[in-house]
ChimeraX commands (.cxc) that place a marker at each C-alpha (Angstrom):
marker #1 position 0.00,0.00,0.00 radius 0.5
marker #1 position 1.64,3.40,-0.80 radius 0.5
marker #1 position 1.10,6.48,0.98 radius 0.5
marker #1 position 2.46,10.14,1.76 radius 0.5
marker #1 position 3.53,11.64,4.26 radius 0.5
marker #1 position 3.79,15.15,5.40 radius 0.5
marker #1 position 6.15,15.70,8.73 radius 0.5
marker #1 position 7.00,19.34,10.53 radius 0.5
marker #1 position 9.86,19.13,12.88 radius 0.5
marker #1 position 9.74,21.59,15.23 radius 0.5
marker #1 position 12.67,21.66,17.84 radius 0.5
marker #1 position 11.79,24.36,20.74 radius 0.5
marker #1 position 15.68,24.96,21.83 radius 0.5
marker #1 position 18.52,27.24,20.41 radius 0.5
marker #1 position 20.34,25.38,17.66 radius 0.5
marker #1 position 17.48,24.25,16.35 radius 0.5
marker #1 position 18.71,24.24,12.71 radius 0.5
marker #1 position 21.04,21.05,12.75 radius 0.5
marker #1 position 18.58,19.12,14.21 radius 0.5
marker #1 position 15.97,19.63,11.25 radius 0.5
marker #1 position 18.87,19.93,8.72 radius 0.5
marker #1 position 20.36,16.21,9.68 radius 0.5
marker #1 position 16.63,15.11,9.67 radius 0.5
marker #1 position 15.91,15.60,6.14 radius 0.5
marker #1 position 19.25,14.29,5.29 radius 0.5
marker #1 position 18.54,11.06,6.79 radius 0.5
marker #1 position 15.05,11.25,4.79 radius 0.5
marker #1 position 16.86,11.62,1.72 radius 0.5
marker #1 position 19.67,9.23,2.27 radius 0.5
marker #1 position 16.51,6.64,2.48 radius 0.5
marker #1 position 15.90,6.22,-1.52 radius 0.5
marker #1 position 12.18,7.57,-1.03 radius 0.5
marker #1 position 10.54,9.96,-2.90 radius 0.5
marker #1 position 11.38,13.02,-0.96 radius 0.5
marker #1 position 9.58,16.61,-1.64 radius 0.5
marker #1 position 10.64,19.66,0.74 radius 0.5
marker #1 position 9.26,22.95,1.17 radius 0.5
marker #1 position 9.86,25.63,3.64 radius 0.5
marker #1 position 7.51,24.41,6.07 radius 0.5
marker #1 position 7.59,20.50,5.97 radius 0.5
marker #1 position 8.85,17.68,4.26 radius 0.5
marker #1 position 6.82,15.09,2.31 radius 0.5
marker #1 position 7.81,11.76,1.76 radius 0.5
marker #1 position 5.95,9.11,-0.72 radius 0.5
marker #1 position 5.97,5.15,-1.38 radius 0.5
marker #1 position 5.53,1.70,0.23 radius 0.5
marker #1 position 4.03,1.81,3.83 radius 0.5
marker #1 position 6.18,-0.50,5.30 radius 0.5
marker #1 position 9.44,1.36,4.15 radius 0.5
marker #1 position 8.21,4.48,5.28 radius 0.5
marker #1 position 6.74,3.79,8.68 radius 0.5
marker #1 position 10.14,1.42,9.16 radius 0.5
marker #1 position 12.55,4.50,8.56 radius 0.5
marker #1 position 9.81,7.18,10.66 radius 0.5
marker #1 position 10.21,4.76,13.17 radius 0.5
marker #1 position 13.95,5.23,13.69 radius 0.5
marker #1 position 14.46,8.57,12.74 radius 0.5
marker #1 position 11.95,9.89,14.61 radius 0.5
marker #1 position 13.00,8.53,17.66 radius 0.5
marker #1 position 16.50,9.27,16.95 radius 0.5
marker #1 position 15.63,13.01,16.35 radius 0.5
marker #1 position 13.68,13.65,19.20 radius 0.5
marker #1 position 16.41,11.80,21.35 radius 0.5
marker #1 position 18.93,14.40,20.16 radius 0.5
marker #1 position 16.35,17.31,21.15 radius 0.5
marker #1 position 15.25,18.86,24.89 radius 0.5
marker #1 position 11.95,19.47,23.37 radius 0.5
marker #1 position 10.18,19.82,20.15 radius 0.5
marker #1 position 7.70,19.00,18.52 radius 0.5
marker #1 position 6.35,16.80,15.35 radius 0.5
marker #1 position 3.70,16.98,12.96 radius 0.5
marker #1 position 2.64,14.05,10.79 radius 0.5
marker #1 position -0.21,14.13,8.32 radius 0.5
marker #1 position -0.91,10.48,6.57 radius 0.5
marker #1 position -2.50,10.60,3.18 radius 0.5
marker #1 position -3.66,6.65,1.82 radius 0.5
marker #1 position -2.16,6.99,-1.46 radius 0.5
marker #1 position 1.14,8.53,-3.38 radius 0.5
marker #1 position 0.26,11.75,-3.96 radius 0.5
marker #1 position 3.40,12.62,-5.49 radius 0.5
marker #1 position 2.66,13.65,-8.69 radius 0.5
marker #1 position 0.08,15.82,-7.79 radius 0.5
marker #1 position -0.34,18.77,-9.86 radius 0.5
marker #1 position -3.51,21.30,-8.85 radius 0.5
marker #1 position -5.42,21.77,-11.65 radius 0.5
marker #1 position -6.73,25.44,-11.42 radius 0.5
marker link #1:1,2 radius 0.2
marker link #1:2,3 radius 0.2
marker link #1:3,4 radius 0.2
marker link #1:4,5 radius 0.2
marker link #1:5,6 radius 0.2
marker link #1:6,7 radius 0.2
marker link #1:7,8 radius 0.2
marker link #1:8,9 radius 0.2
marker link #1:9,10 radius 0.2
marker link #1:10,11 radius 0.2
marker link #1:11,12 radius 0.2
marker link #1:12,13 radius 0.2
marker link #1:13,14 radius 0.2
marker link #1:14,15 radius 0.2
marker link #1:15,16 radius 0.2
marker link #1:16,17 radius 0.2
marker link #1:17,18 radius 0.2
marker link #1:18,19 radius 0.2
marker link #1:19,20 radius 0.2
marker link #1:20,21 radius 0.2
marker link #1:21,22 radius 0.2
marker link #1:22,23 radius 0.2
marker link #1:23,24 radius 0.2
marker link #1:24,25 radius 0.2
marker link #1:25,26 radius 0.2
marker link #1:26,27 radius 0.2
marker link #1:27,28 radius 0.2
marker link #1:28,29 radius 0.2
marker link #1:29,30 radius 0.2
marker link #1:30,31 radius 0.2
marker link #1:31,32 radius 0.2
marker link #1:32,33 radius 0.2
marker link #1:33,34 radius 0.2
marker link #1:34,35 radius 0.2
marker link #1:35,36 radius 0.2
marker link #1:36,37 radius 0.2
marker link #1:37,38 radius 0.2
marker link #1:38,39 radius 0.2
marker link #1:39,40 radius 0.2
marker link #1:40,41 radius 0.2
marker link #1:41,42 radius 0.2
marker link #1:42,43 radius 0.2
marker link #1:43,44 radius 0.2
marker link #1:44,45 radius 0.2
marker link #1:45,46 radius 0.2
marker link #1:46,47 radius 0.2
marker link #1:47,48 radius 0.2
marker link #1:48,49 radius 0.2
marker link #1:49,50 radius 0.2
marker link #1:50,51 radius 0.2
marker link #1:51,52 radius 0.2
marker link #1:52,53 radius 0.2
marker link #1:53,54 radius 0.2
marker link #1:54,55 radius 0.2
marker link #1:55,56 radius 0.2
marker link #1:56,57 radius 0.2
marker link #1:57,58 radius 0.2
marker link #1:58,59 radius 0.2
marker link #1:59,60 radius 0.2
marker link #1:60,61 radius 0.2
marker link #1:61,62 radius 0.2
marker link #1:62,63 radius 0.2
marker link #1:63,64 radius 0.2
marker link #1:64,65 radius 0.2
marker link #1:65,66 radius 0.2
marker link #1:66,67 radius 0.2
marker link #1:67,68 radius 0.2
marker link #1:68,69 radius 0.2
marker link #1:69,70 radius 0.2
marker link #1:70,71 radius 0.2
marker link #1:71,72 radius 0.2
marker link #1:72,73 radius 0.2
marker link #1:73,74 radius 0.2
marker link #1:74,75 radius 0.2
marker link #1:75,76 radius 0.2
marker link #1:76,77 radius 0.2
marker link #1:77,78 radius 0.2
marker link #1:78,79 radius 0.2
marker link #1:79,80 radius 0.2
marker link #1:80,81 radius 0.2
marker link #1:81,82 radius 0.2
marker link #1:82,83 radius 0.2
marker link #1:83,84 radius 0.2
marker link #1:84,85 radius 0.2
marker link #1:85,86 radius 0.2
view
């Protein structure tokens, strides 16, 4: 089953930059399709491979922070080539 996902790291400390910067390196390093905005980072393909890599990278990120937050939206389907049509 494929699906996309759109995450928002949010660190709530000084420094905060690295932390979200050696996120979305990790993200890409995966082989996923990887999209990236100013505001979040969307990631698309196989559930399994997706929710096995959110599972450790997640945990590793918010390890490395003192507090932060996250923000995951979940979207049943690839959405990756989605183009608005107006």
């Amino acid at each position: 089953m494929d699906i996309s996902v759109e995450l928002t790291l949010t660190p709530l400390q000084d420094n905060y930059e690295e932390l979200i910067i050696n996120f979305i390196k990790k993200l890409r390093d995966s082989g996923l399709t990887i999209r990236e905005n100013p505001l979040s980072t969307q990631i698309y393909g196989d559930y399994d491979s997706i929710m096995n890599l959110l599972n450790k990278e997640i945990k590793l990120a918010l390890e490395l922070m003192e507090n932060g937050l996250l923000y995951i939206k979940i979207v049943k389907s690839d959405r990756s080539h989605y183009e608005p049509n107006f």
